[in-house]
C-alpha positions in Angstrom: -45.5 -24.3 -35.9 -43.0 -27.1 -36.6 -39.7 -27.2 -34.4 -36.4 -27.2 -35.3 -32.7 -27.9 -33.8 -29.5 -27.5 -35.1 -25.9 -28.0 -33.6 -23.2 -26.8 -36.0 -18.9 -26.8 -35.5 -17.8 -25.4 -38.2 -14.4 -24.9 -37.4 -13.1 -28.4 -36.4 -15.8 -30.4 -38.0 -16.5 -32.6 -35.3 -18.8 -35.3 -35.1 -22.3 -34.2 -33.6 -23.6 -36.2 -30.9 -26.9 -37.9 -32.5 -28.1 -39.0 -29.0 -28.0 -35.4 -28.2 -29.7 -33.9 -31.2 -32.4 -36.7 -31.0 -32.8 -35.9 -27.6 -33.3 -32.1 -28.1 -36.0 -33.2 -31.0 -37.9 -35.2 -29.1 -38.1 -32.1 -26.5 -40.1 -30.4 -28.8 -42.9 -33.0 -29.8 -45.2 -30.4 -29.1 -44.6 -28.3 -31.8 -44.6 -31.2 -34.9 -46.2 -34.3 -33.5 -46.7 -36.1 -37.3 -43.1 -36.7 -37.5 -39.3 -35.7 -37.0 -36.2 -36.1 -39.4 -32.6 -35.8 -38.4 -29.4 -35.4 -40.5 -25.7 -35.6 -39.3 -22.6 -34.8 -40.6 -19.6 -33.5 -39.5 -19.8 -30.8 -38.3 -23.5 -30.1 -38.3 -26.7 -31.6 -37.1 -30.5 -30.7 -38.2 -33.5 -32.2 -36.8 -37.3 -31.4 -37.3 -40.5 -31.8 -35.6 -42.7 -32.0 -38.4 -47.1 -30.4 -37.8 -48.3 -31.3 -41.2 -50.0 -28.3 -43.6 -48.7 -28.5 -47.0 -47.7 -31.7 -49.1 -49.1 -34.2 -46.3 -47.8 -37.3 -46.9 -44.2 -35.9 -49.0 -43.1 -33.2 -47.0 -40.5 -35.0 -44.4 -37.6 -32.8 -43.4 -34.8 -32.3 -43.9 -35.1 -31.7 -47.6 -32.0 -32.1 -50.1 -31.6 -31.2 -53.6 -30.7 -33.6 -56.5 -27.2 -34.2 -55.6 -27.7 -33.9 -51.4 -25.1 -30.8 -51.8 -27.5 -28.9 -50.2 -30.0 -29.7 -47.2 -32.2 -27.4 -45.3 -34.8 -27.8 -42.5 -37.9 -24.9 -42.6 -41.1 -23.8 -40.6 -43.3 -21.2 -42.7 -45.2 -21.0 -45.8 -44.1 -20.0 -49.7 -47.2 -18.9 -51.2 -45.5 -18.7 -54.5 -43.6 -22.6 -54.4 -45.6 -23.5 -57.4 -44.4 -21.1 -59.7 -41.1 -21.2 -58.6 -40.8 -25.1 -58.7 -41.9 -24.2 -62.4 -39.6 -22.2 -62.8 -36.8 -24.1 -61.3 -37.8 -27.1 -63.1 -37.4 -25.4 -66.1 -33.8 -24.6 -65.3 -33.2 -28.6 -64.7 -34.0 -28.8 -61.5 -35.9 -32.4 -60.1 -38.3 -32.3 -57.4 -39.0 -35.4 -55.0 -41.8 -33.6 -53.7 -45.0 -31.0 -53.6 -43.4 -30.0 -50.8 -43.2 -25.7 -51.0 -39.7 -26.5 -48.8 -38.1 -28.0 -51.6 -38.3 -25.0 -53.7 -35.4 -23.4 -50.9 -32.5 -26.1 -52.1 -32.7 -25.4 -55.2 
């Protein structure tokens, strides 16, 4: 099972501590040893530990959509990400990835 960490303010907006968050990812090594991502902003930071299933080599998290409106960080399994990223891609949607995470920010 991959890891995940989030620190969120979303009242004031502050800037999250990136030391911190990378700190707290790299507490949980054990649970995604192929990588880790991180995003900050204010007001929020995500970070993933990363055990590889799906989309080996394209599945780094987070994940934005096409305009990075939208970001997300995920551990499970959509059985059904290939006919929704059909679907979706239909409606206009671009996909970086084969990643079944992807199909959440859109």
């Amino acid at each position: 099972m991959c890891g995940l960490v989030g620190i969120f303010d979303t009242r004031e907006r502050h800037e999250i501590d990136g030391a911190l968050l990378e700190r707290l990812n790299q507490s949980q090594l054990h649970r995604g040893p192929d990588e880790g991502g991180m995003h900050l902003e204010p007001g929020l930071g995500l970070a993933h530990r990363r055990l590889s299933i799906i989309d080996l080599s394209g599945g780094q998290q987070p994940l934005f959509n096409e305009d990075q409106s939208v970001v997300v960080v995920y551990n499970g399994e959509i059985y059904n990400f290939a006919e929704l990223a059909r679907e979706l891609s239909a409606l206009g949607h671009v996909f970086r990835t084969h990643c079944d995470t992807e199909v959440i920010v859109h």
